[in-house]
C-alpha positions as CSV (number, residue, x, y, z in Angstrom):
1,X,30.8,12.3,-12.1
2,X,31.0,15.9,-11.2
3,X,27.5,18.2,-10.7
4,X,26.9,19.7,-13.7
5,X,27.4,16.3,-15.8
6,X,24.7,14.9,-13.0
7,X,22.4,17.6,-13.3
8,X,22.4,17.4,-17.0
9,X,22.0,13.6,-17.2
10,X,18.7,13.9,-14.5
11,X,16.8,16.6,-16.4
12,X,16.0,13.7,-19.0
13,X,15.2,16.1,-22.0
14,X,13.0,18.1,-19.7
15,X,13.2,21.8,-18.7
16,X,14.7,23.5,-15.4
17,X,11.0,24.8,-14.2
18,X,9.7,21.1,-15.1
19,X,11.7,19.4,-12.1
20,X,10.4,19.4,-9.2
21,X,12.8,16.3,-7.4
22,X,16.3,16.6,-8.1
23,X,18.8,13.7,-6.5
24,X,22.9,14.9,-7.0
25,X,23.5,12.2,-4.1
26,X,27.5,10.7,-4.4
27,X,28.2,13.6,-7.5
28,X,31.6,15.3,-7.2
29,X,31.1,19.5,-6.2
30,X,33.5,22.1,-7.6
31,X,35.7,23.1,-4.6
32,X,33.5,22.3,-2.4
33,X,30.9,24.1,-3.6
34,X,27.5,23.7,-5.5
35,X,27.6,23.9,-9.0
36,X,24.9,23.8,-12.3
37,X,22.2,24.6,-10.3
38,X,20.3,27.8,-11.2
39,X,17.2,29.4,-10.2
40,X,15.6,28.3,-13.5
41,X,14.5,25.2,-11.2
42,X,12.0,27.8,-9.6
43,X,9.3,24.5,-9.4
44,X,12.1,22.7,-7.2
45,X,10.8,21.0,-4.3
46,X,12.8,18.2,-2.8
47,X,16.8,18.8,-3.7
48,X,19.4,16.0,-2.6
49,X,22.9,16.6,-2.4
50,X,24.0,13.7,0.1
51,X,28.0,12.8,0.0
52,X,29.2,15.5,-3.0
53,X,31.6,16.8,-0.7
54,X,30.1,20.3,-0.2
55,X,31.8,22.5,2.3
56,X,29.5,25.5,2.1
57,X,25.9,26.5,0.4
58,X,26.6,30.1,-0.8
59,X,26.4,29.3,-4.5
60,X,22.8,27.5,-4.1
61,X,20.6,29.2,-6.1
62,X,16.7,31.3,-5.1
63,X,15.0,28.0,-4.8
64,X,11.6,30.1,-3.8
65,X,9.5,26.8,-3.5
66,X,12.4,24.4,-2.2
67,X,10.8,22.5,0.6
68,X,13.3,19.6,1.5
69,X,16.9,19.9,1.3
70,X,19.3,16.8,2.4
71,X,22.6,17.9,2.9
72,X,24.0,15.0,5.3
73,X,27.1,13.5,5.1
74,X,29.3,16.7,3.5
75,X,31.7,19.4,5.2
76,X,29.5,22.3,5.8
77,X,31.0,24.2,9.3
78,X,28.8,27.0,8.7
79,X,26.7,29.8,6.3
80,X,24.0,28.7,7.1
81,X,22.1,32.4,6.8
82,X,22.2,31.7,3.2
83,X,19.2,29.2,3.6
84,X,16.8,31.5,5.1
85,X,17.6,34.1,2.1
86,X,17.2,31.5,-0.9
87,X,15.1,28.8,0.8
88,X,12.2,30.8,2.7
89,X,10.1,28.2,2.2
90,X,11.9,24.9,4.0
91,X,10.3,22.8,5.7
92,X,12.5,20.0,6.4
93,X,16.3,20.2,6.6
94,X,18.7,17.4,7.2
95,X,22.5,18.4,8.0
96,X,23.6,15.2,9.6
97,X,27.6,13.9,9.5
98,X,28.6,17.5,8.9
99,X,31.6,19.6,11.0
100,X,28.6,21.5,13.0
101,X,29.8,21.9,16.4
102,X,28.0,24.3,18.3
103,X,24.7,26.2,18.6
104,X,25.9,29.4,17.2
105,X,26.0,28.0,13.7
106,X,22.2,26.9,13.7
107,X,21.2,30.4,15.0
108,X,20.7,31.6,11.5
109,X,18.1,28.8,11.0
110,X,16.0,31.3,13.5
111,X,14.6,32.7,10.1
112,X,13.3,30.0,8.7
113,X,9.9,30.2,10.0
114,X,8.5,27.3,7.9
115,X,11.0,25.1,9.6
116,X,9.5,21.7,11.3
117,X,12.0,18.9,11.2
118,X,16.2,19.4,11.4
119,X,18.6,16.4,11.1
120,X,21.8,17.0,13.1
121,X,22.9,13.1,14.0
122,X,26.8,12.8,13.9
123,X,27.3,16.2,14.1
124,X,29.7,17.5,17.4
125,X,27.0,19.6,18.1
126,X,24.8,16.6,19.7
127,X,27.3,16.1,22.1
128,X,26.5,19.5,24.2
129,X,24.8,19.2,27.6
130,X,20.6,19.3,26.9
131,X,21.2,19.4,23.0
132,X,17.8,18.9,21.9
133,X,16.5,21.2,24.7
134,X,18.9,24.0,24.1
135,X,18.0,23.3,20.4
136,X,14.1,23.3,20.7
137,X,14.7,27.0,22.8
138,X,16.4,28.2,20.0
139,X,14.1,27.3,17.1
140,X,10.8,27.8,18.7
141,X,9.4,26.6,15.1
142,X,10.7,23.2,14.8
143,X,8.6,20.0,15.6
144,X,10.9,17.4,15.1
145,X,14.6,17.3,16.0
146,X,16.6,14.0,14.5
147,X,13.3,12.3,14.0
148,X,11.5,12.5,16.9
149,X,9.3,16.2,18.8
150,X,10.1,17.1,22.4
151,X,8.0,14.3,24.4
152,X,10.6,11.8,22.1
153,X,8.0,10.9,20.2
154,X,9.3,9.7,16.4
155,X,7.8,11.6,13.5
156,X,5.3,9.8,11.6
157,X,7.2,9.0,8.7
158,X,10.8,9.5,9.6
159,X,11.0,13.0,7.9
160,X,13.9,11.9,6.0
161,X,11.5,9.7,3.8
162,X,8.1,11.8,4.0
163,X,8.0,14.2,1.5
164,X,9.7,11.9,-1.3
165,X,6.6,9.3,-0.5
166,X,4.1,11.9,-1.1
167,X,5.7,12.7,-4.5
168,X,5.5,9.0,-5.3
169,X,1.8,9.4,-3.8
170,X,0.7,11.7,-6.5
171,X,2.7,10.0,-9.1
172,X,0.5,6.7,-8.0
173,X,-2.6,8.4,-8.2
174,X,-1.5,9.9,-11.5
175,X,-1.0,6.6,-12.7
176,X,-4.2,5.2,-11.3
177,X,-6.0,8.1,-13.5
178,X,-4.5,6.9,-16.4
179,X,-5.2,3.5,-16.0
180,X,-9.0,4.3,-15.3
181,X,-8.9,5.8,-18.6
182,X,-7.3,3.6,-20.6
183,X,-10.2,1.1,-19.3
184,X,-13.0,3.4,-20.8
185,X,-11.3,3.7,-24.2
186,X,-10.7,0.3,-24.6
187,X,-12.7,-2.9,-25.7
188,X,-13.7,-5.8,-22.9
189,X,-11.1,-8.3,-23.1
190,X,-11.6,-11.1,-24.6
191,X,-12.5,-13.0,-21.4
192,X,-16.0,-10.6,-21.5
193,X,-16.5,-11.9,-25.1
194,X,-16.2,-15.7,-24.2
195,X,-18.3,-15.8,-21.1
196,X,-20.9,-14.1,-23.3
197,X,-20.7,-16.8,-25.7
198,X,-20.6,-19.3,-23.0
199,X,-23.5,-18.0,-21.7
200,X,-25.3,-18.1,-25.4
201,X,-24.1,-22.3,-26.0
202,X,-26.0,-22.8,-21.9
203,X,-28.9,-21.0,-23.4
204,X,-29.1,-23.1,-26.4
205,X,-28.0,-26.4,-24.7
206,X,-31.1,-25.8,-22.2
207,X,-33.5,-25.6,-25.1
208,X,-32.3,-28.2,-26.3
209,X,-32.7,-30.3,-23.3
210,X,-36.3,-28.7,-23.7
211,X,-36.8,-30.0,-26.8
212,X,-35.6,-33.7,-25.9
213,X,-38.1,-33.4,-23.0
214,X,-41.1,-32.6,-25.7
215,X,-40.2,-35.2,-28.2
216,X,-40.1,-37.7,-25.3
217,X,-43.1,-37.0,-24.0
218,X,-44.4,-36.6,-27.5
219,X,-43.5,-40.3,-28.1
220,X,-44.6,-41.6,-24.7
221,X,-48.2,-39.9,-26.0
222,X,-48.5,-41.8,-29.1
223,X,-47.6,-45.1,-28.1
224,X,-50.5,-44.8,-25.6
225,X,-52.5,-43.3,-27.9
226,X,-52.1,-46.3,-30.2
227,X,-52.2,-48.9,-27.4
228,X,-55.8,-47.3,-26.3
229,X,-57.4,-47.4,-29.7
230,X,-56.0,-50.9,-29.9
231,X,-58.0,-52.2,-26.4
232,X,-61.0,-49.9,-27.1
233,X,-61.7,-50.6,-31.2
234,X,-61.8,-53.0,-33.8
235,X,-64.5,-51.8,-36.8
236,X,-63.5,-50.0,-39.7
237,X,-64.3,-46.4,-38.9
238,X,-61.7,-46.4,-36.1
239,X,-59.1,-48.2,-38.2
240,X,-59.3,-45.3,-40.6
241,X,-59.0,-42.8,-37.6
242,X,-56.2,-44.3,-36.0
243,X,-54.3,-43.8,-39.8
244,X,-55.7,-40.7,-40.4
245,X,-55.1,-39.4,-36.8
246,X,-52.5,-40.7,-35.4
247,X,-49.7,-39.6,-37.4
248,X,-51.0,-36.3,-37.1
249,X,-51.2,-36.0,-33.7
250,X,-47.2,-37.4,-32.5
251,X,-45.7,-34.2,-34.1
252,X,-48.4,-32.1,-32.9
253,X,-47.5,-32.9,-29.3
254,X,-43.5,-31.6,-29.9
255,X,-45.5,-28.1,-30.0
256,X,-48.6,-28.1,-27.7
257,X,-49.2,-29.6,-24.4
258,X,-50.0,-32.6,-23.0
259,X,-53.0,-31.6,-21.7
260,X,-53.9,-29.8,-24.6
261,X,-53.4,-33.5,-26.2
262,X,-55.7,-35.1,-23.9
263,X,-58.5,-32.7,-24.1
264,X,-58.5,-32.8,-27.9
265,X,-58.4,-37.1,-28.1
266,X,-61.4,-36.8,-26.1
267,X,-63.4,-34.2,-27.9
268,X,-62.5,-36.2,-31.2
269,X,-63.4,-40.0,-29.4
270,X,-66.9,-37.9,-28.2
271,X,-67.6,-37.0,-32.1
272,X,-66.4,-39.9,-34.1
273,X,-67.9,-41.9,-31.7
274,X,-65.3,-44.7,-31.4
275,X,-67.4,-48.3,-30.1
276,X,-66.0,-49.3,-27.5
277,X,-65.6,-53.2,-27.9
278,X,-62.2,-54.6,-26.4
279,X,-60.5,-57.2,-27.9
280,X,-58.4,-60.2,-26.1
């Protein structure tokens, strides 16, 4: 697929200035050369064009807020100058596996004051006496030189993959945003409505349970109720009390309490007056 048919096919109905990641990586270049790419893609950020064959960047377009460009793996000898005129703003540039062989041809990189972190692994260059101190001399700027600073200590996140992961960074926190949203606009789930039904059925099967406990003890009451006045009375006032009363007072103790029960059985045996004769 050559570059223009790629570029077309990632812009995904979406404008030039909309893009801000652009990946042409195993695309076919016009004579070596970059092609479809304009400076409407002024938001640009992070451009790949790894294995397309390019033998020279003079047709890249003013990328003003390009920050990471990955041009490994391609026949670029030279022209470099170009990057410091349409790329002020790079940060991180990765040239490895291309015909670089000496010093002179990273010279022009001098410019690019923003410059921290320079790829240059399979490149003849890497095979001069003190490469990477030679190279650190001549751009005072840079941190990181294929991966690691000048103590050899390896970058953090192996500046080939750090700026794509903080793009995919704010795309997770976008996402994260729109989640949170989409939790505040929409009902509980359904699990929310059960356990709050659940919870109702405990409430009612504890009143329940409740009530079984009254009724017992409502029953346990009468029955001694009646098994007094049978051992304590035999004339005919009591036998109409114990009809007249007792029926009256079972239900009665489903609602009050037992000693509620008690104290009134006394008051009424103190005013009736029961006699208090047992029988054998």
């Amino acid at each position: 697929m050559d570059m223009k048919k790629r570029i077309h096919l990632e812009l995904r109905n979406r404008t030039p200035s909309d893009v801000k990641e652009l990946v042409l990586d195993n695309c076919r270049s016009y004579e070596g050369k970059i092609e479809g790419l304009t400076d409407e893609f002024e938001e640009l950020e992070f451009l790949s064009t790894i294995n397309v064959g390019l033998a020279s960047v003079a047709n890249l377009p003013k990328l003003n807020k390009l920050k990471k460009l990955e041009l490994s793996d391609n026949r670029v000898s030279g022209g470099l100058e170009v990057l410091a005129e349409k790329c002020p703003n790079l940060t991180h540039l990765n040239l490895s596996g291309n015909k670089i062989k000496d010093l002179g041809t990273i010279e022009p990189l001098k410019k690019l004051e923003n410059l921290k972190s320079l790829d240059l692994f399979n490149c003849e260059v890497t095979n001069l006496n003190d490469y990477r101190e030679n190279v650190f001399k001549l751009l005072p700027q840079l941190t990181y030189l294929d991966g690691y600073d000048r103590d050899d200590k390896e970058a953090p996140d192996s500046d080939a993959e750090g700026y794509v992961e903080g793009l995919d960074d704010e795309e997770e926190d976008e996402d994260v945003l729109s989640l949170v949203k989409d939790r505040d606009d929409k009902e509980a789930p359904d699990s929310d409505a059960e356990g709050y039904v659940e919870g109702l059925d405990d409430e009612e099967e504890d009143e329940d349970e409740e009530y079984d406990d009254d009724a017992q003890v409502a029953d346990w009451v009468g029955k001694g109720i009646k098994y007094y006045f049978y051992c304590h009375s035999s004339s005919y006032s009591f036998n109409i009390f114990y009809f007249l009363f007792v029926p009256l007072l079972v239900p009665v103790t489903a609602i009050v309490s037992i000693n509620q029960v008690v104290i009134c059985f006394l008051l009424l045996e103190w005013i009736v007056d029961i006699p208090k004769e047992k029988k054998f």
